[in-house]
C-alpha positions in Angstrom: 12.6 143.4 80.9 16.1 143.4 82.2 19.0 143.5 79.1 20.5 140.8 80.5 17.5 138.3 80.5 16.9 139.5 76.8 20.4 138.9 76.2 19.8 134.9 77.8 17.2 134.2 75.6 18.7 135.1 72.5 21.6 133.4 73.1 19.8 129.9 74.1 17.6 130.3 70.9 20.4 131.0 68.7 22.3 128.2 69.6 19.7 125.7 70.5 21.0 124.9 73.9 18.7 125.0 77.5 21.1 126.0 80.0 21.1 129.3 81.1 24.0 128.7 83.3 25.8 128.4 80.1 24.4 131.4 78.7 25.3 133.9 81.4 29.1 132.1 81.5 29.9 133.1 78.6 27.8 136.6 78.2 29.3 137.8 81.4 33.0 136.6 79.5 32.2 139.3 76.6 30.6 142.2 78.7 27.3 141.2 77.4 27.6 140.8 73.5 25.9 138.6 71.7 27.5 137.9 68.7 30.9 137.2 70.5 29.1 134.9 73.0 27.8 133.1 70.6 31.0 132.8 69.2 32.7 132.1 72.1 31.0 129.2 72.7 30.9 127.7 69.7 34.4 127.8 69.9 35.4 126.3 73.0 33.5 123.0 73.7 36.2 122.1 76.1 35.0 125.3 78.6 30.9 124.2 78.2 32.1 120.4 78.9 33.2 121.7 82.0 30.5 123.3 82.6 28.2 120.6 82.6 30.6 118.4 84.4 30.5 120.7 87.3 26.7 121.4 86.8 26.2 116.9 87.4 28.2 117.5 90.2 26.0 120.0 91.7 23.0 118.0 90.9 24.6 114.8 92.0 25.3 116.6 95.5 21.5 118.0 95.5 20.3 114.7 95.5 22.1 113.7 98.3 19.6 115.5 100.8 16.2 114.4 99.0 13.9 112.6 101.3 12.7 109.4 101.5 9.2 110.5 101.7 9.9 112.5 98.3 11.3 109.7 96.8 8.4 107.5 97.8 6.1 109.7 96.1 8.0 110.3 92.7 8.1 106.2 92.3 4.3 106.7 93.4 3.9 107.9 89.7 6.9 106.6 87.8 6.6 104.4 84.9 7.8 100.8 85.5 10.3 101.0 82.8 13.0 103.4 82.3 13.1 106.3 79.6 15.1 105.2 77.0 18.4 106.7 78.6 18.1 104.1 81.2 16.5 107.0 83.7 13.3 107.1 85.8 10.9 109.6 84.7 6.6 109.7 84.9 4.8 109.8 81.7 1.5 110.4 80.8 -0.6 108.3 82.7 1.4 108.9 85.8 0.9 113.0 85.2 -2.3 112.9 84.7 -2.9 111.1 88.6 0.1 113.7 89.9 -1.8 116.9 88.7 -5.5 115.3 89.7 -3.9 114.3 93.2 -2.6 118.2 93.8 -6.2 119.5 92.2 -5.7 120.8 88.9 -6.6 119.5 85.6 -3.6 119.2 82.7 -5.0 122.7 80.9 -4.5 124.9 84.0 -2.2 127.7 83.3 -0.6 126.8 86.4 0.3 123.4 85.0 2.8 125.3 82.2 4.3 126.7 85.9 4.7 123.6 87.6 6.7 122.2 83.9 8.9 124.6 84.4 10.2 124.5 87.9 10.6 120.5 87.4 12.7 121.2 84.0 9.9 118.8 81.7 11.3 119.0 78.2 7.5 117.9 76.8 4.2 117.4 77.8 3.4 114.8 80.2 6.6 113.7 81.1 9.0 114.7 84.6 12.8 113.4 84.6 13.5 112.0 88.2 16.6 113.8 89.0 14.8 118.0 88.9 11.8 116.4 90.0 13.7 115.1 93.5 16.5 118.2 93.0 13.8 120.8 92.6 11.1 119.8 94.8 14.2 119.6 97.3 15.3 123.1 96.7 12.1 124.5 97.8 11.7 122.5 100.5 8.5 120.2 99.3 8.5 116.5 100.2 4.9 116.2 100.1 1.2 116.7 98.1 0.0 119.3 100.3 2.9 120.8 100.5 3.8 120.9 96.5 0.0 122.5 96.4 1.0 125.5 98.5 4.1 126.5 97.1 2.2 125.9 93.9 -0.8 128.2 94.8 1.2 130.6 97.1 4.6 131.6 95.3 3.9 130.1 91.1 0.3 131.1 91.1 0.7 134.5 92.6 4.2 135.0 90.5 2.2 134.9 87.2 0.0 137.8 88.4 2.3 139.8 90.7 5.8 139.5 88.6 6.2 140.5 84.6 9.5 138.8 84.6 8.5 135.4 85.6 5.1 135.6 83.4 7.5 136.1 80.5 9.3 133.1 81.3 6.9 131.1 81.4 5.5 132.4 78.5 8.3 131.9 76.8 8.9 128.6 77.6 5.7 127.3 77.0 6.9 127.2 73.4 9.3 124.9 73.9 7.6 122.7 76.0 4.5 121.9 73.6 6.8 122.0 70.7 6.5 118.2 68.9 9.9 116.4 68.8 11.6 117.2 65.6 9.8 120.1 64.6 10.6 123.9 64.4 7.1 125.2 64.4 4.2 125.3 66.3 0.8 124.5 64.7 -1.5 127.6 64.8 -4.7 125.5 66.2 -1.7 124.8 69.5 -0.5 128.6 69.3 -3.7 129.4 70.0 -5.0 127.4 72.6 -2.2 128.6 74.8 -2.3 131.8 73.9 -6.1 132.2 75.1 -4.9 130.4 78.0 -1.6 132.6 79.0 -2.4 136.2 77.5 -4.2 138.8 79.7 -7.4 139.3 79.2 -6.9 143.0 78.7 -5.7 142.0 75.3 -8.1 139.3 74.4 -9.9 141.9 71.6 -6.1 142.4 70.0 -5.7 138.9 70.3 -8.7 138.0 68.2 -8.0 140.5 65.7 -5.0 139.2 65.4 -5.8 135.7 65.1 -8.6 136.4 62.4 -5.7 137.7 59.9 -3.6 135.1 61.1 -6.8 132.4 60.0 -7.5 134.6 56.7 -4.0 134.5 55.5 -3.6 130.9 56.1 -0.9 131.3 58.4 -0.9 127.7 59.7 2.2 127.7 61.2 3.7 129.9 64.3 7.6 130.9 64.4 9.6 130.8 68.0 10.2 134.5 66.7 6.2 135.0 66.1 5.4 133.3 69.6 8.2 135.3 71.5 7.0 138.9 69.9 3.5 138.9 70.0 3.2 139.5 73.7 5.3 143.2 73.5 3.3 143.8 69.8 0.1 143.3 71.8 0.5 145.5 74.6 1.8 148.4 71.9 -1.3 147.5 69.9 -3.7 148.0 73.2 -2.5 151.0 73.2 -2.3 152.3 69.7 -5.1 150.7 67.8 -4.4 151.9 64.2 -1.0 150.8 65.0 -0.2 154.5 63.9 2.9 154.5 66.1 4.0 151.2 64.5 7.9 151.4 63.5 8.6 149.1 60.6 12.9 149.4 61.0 12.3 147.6 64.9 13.4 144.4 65.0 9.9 142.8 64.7 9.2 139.5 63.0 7.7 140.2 59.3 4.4 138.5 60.5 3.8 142.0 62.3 4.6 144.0 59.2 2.2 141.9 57.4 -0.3 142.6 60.2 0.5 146.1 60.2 -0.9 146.3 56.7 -3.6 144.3 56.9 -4.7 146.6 60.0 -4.5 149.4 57.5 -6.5 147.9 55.2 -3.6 146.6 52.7 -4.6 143.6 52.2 -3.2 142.5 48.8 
């Protein structure tokens, strides 16, 4: 994992914001550290205001090239009324006839793919403007087309390249996260979890799970969600956990797991 993508991701959780744009402005303004990025931009709402001006800009000129035949096919699915912005978007109903219409059912990993290159903020919904923009940008105006860059580049990305399985990964979080709340329900955790994690890890990932379902641990931290990948890869390959370094900057969930593993179990 590159430092820099690390670096991106612990910025945008810390300060609640999505925009990674933003992020790498001001990480790249203080050679990379965290804490005086963080700072930074708390600091100077003036700078990220005209970030995000120029950022509408951008999208506003993107927009400009999107074809009819795109546009057609995004009102194909919208909902008649506006979200409550006053913008187009398609909800539920319309998802579910978009994903049946390109061949996949809504609990195919490569659904959590598709999310994510059309910027949906929660299940079941896509904003107009990244659909058109994004679609666009790739160069799909079309179902058929939209299905091969779907099988062909997001598909093979999740087996071929670490880096975007991690971001995807990652975001799935966000994206099934209810509105309003902080944490993720364990019974959701781990549905997506047996749907995203390799299957060379499945026997970790039950183990896991069974403390996690003894313990009562009901509830499943951003932290929790984001670490468990790496702790189950060094877990693969250290079973008694022997190697297990309790100063690393893991969440205390893994200490407690650690233990338990051990047979500590008080």
């Amino acid at each position: 994992m590159a430092p820099r993508s690390a670096s991106v991701r612990k910025f945008l959780e810390v300060t609640g914001i999505e925009s990674e744009d933003i992020a790498s402005f001001f990480l790249k303004r203080n050679n990379g550290r965290i804490t005086e990025s963080i700072n930074d931009y708390f600091s100077n709402p003036r700078i990220v205001k005209e970030i995000e001006r120029r950022a509408k800009q951008e999208n506003q000129r993107a927009l400009v090239n999107v074809s009819t035949e795109l546009r057609e096919l995004f009102n194909k699915y919208k909902e008649e009324q506006p979200d409550p912005t006053g913008k187009p978007f398609i909800g539920i109903d319309g998802t579910l006839r978009y994903l049946s219409d390109l061949g996949y059912e809504p609990e195919d990993e490569v659904v959590l793919c598709l999310a994510e290159l059309l910027d949906s903020q929660s299940v079941g919904q896509f904003k107009e403007d990244p659909f058109l923009k994004n679609w666009t940008k790739v160069g799909c105006n079309s179902i058929n087309e939209m299905r091969d860059f779907i099988e062909e580049s997001l598909k093979a990305r999740m087996v071929n390249d670490p880096e975007y399985f991690l971001k995807i990964y990652q975001y799935t979080y966000r994206f099934i996260l209810e509105k309003n709340e902080k944490n993720l329900p364990l019974d959701m955790a781990e549905d997506y979890w047996h749907l995203l994690i390799p299957k060379q890890y499945s026997k970790e990932l039950d183990i896991f799970l069974k403390f996690m379902h003894e313990n009562s641990k009901n509830k499943v931290t951003r932290d929790q969600w984001n670490m468990l990948l790496p702790f189950l890869e060094d877990f693969h390959e250290d079973s008694s956990l022997q190697k297990y370094d309790e100063n690393k900057s893991w969440p205390l969930l893994m200490d407690e797991f650690y233990e338990y593993i051990n047979g500590d179990r008080a």
